[in-house]
C-alpha positions as CSV (number, residue, x, y, z in Angstrom):
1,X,0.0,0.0,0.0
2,X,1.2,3.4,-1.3
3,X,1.8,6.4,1.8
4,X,0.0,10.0,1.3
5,X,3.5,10.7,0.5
6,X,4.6,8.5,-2.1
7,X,1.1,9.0,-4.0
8,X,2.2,12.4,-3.9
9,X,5.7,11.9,-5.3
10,X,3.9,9.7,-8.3
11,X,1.2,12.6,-9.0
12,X,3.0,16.2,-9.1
13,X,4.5,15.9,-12.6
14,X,0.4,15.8,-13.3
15,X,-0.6,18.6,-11.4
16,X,2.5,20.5,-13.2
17,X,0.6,19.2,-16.6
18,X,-2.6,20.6,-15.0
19,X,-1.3,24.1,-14.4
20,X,0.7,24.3,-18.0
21,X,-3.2,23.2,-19.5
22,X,-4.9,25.6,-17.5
23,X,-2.3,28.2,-18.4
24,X,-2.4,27.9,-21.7
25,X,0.8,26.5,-22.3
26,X,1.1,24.9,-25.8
27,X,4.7,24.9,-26.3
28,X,7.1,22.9,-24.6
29,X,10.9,22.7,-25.2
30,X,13.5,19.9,-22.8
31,X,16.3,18.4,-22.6
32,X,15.4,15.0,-22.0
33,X,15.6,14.3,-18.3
34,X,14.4,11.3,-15.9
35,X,13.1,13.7,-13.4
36,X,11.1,15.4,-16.6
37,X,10.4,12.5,-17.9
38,X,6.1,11.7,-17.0
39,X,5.3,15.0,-17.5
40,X,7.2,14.8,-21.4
41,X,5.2,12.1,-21.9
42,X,2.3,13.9,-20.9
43,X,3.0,16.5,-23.0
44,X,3.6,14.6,-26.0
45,X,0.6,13.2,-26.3
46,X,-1.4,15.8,-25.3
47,X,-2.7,17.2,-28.9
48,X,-2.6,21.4,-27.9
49,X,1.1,20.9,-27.1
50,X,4.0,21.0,-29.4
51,X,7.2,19.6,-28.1
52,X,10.3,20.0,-28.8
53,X,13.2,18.3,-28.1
54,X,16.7,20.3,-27.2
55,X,20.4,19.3,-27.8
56,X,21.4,22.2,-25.4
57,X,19.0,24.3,-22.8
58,X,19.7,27.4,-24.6
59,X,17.9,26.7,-27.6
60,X,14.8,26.5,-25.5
61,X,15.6,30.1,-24.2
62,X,15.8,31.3,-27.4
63,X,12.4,29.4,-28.2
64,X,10.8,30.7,-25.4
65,X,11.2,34.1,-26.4
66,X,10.1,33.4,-29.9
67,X,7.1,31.5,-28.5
68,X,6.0,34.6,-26.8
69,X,7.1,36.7,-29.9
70,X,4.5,33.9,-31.9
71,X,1.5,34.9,-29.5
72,X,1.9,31.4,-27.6
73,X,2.7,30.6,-24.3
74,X,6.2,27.6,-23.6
75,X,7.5,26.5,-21.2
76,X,11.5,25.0,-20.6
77,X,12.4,22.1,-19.3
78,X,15.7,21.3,-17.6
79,X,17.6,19.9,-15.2
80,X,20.0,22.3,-12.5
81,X,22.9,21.2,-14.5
82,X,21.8,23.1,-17.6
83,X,20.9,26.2,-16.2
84,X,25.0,26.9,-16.7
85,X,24.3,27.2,-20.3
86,X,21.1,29.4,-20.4
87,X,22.6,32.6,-18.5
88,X,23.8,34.7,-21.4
89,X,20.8,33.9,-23.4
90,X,18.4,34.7,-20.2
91,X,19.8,38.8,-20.8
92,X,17.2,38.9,-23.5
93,X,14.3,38.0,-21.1
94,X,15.4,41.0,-19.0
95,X,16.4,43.7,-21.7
96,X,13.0,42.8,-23.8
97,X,10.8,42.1,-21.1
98,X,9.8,39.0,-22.3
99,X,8.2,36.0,-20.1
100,X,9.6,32.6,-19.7
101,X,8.6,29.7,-17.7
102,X,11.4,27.2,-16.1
103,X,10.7,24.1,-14.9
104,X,14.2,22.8,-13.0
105,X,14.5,19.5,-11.6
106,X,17.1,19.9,-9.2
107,X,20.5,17.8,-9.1
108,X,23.6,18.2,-6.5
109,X,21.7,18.5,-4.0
110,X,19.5,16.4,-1.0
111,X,20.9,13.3,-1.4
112,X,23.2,13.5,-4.5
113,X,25.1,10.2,-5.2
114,X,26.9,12.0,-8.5
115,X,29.2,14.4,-7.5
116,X,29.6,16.0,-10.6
117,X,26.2,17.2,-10.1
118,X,27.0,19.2,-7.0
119,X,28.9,22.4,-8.5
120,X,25.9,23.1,-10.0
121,X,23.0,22.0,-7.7
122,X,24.8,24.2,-5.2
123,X,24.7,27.5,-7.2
124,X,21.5,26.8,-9.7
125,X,19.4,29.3,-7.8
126,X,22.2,32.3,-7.3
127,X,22.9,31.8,-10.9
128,X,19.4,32.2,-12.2
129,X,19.0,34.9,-9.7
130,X,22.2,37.1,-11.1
131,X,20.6,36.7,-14.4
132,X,17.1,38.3,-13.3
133,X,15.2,35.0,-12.9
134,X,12.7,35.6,-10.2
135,X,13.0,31.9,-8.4
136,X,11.2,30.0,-6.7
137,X,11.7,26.5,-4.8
138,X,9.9,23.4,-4.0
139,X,10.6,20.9,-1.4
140,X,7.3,19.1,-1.7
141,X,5.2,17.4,-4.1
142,X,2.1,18.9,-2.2
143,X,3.5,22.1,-3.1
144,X,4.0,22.4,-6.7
145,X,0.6,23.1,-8.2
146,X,0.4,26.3,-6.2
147,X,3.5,27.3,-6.6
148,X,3.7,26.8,-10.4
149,X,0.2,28.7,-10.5
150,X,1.9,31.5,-9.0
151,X,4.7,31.2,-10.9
152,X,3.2,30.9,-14.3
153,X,0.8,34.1,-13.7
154,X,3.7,36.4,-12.6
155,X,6.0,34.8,-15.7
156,X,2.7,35.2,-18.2
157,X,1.2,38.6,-16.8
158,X,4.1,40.4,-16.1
159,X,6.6,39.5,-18.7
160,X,9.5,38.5,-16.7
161,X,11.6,35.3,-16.3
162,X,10.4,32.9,-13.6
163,X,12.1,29.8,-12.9
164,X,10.4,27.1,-10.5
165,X,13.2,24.6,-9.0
166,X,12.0,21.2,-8.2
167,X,14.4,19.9,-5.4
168,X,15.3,16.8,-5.6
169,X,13.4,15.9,-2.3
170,X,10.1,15.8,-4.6
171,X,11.7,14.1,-7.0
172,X,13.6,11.1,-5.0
173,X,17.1,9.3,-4.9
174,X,18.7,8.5,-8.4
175,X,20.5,5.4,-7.9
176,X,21.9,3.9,-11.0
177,X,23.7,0.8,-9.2
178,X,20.8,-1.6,-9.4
């Protein structure tokens, strides 16, 4: 029998799918990513969305702002240790007051087995924040709906970059040695 809390961990990615739906979100651009990985799938077959799929992080930045530019609404996917390559792109966001919507599974951090994940888990947040990402954090599942509501109106209504960091608490242990 499955705890309050491990229901939880198995539902956010569709309460994030619920938001981006209610939002109005019809583009979607990743990296692939196991953290990412039910709510891709979600997206995918959902028939309003068009995904994309990204050989580097920045090329959703620069779709992002050419989403917007279109008249439609995206949202990136990542994981912490690609935010290192979106922060020269992220000065357009800022100097064009454009919107974009991040979606970070977090790496490097609670729990970590990788350590090449760590530089980056550590600093994910100041680095967004030094770019002019307003950013926000979620510990638990039971949290993200609300918080990517929030998120998602201030990105959408007030044009600005808004990252939402999915901590790896939510998400749960990697552990590739089975």
């Amino acid at each position: 029998m499955q705890t309050d809390q491990q229901t939880r961990a198995t539902v956010w990615p569709d309460d994030i799918f619920e938001v981006l739906k209610e939002n109005g979100v019809t583009q979607v651009a990743y990296v692939p990513d196991a953290g990412h990985s039910k709510l891709i799938n979600r997206c995918h077959a959902e028939k309003t969305m068009k995904t994309v799929v990204l050989t580097t992080e920045e090329e959703g930045v620069a779709m992002m702002a050419g989403s917007f530019m279109g008249g439609a609404k995206g949202v990136l996917l990542m994981q912490s240790s690609g935010v290192g390559n979106c922060i020269n792109m992220l000065s357009m966001f800022q100097e064009c007051r454009l919107p974009i919507l991040m979606l970070v599974t977090m790496r490097g951090v609670w729990g970590e087995f990788n350590p090449w994940q760590v530089p980056m888990g550590g600093s994910t947040a100041k680095a967004l924040e030094n770019a002019g990402v307003i950013v926000h954090s979620v510990e638990h599942a039971e949290e993200i709906k609300e918080t990517l509501h929030a998120c998602a109106r201030l990105a959408f209504n007030t044009h600005r970059p808004v990252a939402v960091l999915i901590q790896q608490r939510v998400i749960g242990f990697k552990n590739w040695s089975k």
